[in-house]
MIVOPA-628533 format. One record per atom (N, C-alpha, C): residue in one letter; x, y, z. Coordinates in steps of 0.1 Angstrom, whole numbers, plus 5000, padded with zeros to 4 digits. Layout:
AXYZ ...
END
This chain:
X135306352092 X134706332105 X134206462111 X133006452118 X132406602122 X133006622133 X133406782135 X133906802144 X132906902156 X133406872172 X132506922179 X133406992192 X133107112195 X133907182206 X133307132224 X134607102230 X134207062244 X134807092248 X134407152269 X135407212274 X136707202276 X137807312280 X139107232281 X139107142293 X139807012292 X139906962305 X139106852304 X137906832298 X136806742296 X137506602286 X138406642280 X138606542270 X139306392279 X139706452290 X140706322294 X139406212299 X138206242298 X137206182301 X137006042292 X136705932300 X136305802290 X134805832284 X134205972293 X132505982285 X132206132285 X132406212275 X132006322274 X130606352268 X129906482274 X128206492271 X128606612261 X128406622248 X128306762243 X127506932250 X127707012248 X126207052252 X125307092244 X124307202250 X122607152243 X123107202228 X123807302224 X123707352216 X124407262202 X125307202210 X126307112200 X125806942200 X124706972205 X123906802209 X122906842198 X122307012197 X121407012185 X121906992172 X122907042175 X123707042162 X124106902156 X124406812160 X124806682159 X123206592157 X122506632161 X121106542160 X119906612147 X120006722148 X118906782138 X119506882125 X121006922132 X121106942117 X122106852108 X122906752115 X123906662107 X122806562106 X122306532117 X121806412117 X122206252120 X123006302136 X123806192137 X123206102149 X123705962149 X122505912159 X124005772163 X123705712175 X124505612177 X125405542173 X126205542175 X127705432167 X128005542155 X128005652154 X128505762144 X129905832154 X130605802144 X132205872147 X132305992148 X133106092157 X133006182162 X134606242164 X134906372161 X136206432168 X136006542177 X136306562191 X136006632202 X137406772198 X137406902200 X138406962205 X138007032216 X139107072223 X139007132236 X139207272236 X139407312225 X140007422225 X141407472231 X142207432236 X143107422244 X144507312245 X144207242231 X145207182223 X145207002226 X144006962224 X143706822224 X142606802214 X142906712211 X142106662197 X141406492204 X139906492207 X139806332210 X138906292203 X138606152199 X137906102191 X137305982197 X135605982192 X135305842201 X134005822187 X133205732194 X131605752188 X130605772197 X129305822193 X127905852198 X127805722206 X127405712220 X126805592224 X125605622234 X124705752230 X123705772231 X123005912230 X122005892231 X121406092228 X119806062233 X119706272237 X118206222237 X118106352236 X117206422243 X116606572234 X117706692241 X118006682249 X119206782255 X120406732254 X121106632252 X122406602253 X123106472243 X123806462238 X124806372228 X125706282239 X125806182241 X127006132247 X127806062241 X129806092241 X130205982235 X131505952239 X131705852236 X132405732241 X133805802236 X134705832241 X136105832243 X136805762237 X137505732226 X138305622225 X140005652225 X140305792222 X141705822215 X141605972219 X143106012226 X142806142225 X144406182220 X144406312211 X146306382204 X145706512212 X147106472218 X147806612223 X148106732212 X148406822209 X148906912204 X149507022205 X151107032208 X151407142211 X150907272205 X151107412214 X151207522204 X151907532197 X151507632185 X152807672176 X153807742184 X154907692176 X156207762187 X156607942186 X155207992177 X155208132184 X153908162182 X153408202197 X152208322195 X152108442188 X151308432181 X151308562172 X150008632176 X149708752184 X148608882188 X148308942179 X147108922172 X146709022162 X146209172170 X146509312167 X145809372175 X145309422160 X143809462158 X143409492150 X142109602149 X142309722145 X141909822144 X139909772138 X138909842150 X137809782143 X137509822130 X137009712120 X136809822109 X135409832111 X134809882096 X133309922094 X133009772092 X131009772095 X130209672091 X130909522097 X130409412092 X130809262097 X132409202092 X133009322089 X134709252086 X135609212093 X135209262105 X135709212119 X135409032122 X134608982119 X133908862122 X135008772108 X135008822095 X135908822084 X137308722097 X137708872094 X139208842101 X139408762111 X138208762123 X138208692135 X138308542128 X137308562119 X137308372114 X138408322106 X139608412098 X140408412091 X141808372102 X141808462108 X142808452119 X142508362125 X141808262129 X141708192138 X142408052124 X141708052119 X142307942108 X144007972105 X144108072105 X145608102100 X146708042115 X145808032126 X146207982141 X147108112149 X146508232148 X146308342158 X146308272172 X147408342181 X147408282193 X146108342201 X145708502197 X145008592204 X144908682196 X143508772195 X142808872189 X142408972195 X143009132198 X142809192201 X141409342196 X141009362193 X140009452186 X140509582191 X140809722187 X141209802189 X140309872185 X140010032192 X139310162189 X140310272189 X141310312173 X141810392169 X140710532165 X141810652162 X141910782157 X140910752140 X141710682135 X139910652122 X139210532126 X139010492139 X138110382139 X137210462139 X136010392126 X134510462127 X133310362133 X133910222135 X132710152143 X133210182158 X132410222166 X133210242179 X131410202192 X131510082192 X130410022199 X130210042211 X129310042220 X128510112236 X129109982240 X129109992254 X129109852262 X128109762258 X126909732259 X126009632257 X126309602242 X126609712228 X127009632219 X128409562212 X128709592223 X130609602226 X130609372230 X129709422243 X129209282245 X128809182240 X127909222231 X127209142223 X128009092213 X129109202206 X129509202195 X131209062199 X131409092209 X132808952219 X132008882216 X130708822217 X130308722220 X129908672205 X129608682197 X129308682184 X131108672178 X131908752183 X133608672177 X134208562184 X133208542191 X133808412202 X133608312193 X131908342192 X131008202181 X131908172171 X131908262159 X132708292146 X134108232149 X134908232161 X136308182163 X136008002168 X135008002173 X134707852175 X134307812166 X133307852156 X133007792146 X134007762138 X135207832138 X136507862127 X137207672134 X137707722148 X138307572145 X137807482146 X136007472144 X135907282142 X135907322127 X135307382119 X135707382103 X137207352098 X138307432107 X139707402102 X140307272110 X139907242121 X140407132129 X141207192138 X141607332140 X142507382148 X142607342159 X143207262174 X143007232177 X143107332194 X143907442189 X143807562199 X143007682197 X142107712209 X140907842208 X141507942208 X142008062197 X142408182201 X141908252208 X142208322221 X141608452227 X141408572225 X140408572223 X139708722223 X139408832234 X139908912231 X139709002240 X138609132243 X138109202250 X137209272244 X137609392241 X137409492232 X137609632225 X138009692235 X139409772232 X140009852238 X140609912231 X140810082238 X141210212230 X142710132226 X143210242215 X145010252209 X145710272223 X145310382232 X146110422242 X146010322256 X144810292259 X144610192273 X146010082266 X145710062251 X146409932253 X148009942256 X148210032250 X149810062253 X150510122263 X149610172271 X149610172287 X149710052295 X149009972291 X149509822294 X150709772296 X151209832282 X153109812283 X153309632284 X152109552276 X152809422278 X154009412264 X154609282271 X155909232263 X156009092258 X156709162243 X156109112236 X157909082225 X158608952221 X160008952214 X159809042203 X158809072195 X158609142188 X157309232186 X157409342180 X156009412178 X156409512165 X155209452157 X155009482140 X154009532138 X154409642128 X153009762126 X152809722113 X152109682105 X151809702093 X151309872088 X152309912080 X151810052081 X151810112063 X151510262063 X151710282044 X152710422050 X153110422060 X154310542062 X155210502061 X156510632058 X158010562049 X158410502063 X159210422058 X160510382065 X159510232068 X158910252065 X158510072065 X159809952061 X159609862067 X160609742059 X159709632054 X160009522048 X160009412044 X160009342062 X158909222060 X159009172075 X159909062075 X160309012062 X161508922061 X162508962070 X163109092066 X164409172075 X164209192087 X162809222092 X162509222104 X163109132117 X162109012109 X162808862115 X164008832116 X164708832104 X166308822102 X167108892110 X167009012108 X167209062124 X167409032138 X166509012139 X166008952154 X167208812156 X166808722145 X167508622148 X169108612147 X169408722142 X170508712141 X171408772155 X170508902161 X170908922170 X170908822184 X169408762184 X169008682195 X169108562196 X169908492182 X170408382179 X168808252180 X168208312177 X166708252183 X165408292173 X164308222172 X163208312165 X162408362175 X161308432175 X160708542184 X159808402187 X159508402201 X158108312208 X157108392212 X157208502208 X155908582210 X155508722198 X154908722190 X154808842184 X153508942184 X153609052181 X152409112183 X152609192169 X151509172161 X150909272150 X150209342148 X150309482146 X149409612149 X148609612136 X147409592130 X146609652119 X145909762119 X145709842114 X145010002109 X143809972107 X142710052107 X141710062102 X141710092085 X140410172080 X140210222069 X141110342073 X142110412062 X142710542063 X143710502075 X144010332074 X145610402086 X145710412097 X146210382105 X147110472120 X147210592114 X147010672123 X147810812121 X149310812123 X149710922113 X151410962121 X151310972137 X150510992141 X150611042158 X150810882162 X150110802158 X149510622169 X150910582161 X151510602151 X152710502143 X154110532151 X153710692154 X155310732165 X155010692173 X153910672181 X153210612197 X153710462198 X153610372185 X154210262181 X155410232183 X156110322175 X157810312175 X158510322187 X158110462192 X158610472210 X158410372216 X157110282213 X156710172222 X157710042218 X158410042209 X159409942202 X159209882193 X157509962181 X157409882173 X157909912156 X158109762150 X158509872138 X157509802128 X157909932120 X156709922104 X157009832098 X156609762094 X156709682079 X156009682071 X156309662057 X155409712046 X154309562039 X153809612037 X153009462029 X152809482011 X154109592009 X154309561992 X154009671991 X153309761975 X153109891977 X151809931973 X150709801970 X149809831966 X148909891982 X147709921982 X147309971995 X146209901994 X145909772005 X145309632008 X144109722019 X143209662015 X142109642026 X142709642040 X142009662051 X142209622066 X141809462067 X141209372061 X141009282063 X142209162056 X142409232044 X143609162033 X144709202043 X144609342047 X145909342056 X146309292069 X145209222077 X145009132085 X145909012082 X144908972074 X145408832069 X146608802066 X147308912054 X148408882051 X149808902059 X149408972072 X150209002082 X150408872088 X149408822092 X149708712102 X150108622092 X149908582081 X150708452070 X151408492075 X152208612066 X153908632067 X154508632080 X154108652090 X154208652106 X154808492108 X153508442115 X153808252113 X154808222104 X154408232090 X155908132084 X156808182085 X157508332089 X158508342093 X158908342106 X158308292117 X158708262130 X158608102131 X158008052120 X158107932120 X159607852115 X159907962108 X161607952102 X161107852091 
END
């Protein structure tokens, strides 16, 4: 069934209008026309389903019939991720969002070498928005992760938000296994972590300077094996192992 993004809040509706862009999309390039079945998300953890019961050159309308609730996963997981070079960023945005990223932060570290102006700082949120929208009507995800816009290593940890846990993916010693990480936690907190945050590196790494900036801040290293992974592979594989082990 094709899926189409609507605002949050709209789905409790008996008649929702797509908009223009997702009305084109449904008419000229699927090619769908009256009494064709339809699944709405809201981004915001409702899934509804109705059919087309009309269209015309600006708008789709359709008929409501069913709508699933869906909780979040019972942990948010924050990617913060170091920008890398070229369109790998949009990679990850679309990866993470399928893997069910609660939120995506974009970071400007010590080797970040893409480091974008405002206007293309702007342009570039808005283009990971698309890519993260497009991600969950392809996966069905039924929650929009949030994006945030690019912010330095330091603004962010001046912030000083809180977080049960905070994990660095890193290639400096003293790294752990994020198995033990978790185990940890739970053993002391008698609980799994409802919120985690994951730090990714760019090309060449956090520096020793941003990994001790980390630690003081309460984060610890973990290793992702001993081969040395892409920033994108090491995206990815952070948040797997993240999720299924807060998922227990």
């Amino acid at each position: 069934m094709h899926r189409f993004h609507i605002l949050p809040g709209t789905a409790s509706r008996t008649e929702v209008s797509l908009s223009p862009d997702e009305s084109h999309h449904a008419l000229r390039v699927l090619r769908l026309g009256s009494g064709d079945t339809v699944t709405l998300l809201d981004g915001a953890g409702v899934e509804a389903r109705g059919h087309i019961i009309a269209t015309d050159k600006h708008a789709v309308r359709v008929a409501v019939t069913e709508r699933i609730p869906h909780p979040p996963l019972p942990c948010a997981v924050t990617l913060l991720q170091a920008l890398p070079k070229g369109r790998l960023m949009d990679s990850i945005v679309e990866k993470a969002t399928e893997l069910g990223a609660a939120r995506i932060v974009p970071l400007l570290t010590e080797h970040t070498i893409s480091r974008p102006d405002d206007v293309h700082a702007t342009s570039k949120l808005e283009k990971w928005r698309t890519t993260a929208l497009e991600a969950v009507k392809q996966c069905g995800n039924p929650w929009l992760p949030r994006i945030d816009p690019p912010v330095t290593f330091r603004e962010f940890l001046r912030r000083q938000e809180a977080f049960d846990l905070i994990l660095v993916a890193s290639l400096h010693a003293g790294a752990r296994p994020m198995r033990s990480v978790f185990a940890e936690f739970h053993a002391r907190e008698q609980r799994r972590p409802a919120t985690v945050a994951v730090w990714v590196g760019p090309e060449g790494d956090f520096t020793p300077q941003e990994v001790a900036a980390l630690v003081t801040a309460g984060a610890q290293p973990i290793t992702l094996g001993r081969l040395v992974l892409r920033c994108d592979t090491a995206a990815v594989t952070t948040l797997a192992l993240a999720l299924n082990e807060a998922a227990g």
